[in-house]
C-alpha positions, -999 to 999 in steps of 0.1 A, spaced: 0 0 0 14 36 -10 19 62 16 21 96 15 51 111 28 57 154 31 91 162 27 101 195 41 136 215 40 149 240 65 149 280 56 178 285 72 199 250 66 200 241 29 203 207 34 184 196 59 154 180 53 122 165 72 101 137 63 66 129 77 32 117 71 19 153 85 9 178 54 16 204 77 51 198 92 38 210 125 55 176 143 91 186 130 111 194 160 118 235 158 149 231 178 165 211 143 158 237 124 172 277 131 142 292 106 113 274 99 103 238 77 87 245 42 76 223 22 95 210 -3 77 178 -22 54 148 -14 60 113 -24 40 82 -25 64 49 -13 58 15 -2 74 -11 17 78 -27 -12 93 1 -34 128 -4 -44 141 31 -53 163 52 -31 153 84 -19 180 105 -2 205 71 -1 175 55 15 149 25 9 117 36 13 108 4 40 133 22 63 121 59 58 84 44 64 97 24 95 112 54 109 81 73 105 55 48 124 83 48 151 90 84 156 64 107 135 89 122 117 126 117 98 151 141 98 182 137 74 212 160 64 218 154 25 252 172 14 262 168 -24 300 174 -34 311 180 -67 346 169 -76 364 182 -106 375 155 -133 405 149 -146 410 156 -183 
């Protein structure tokens, strides 16, 4: 069964991100956040759903949700220069 899960990013921290079932973000813990959560994209995952999102499996994301209500994560992307 699909889920739908709101993912939210920080205003003041570029790469933080929250992910719950709440549309509204309002269980996001202020205190991870300096600024305030907006809303960023919504998903629908399964258990069963074998893409990563954010290095993740979706089972896990969805098991840390029942457990806690909400899933925070700090993505950072590098770029490396290549060779020529």
């Amino acid at each position: 069964m699909k889920r739908t899960v709101y993912i939210f990013h920080c205003s003041t921290h570029s790469s933080l991100y929250g992910f719950t079932f709440d549309a509204t973000g309002a269980n996001l813990p202020k205190e991870e956040c300096g600024g305030h959560w907006v809303l960023d994209t919504t998903i629908e995952i399964s258990d069963t759903d074998p893409r990563l999102i954010s290095g993740l499996l979706p089972r896990d994301i969805l098991a840390k949700l029942d457990a806690d209500g909400y899933f925070i994560i700090e993505i950072k992307i590098t770029f490396r220069e290549r060779a020529v």
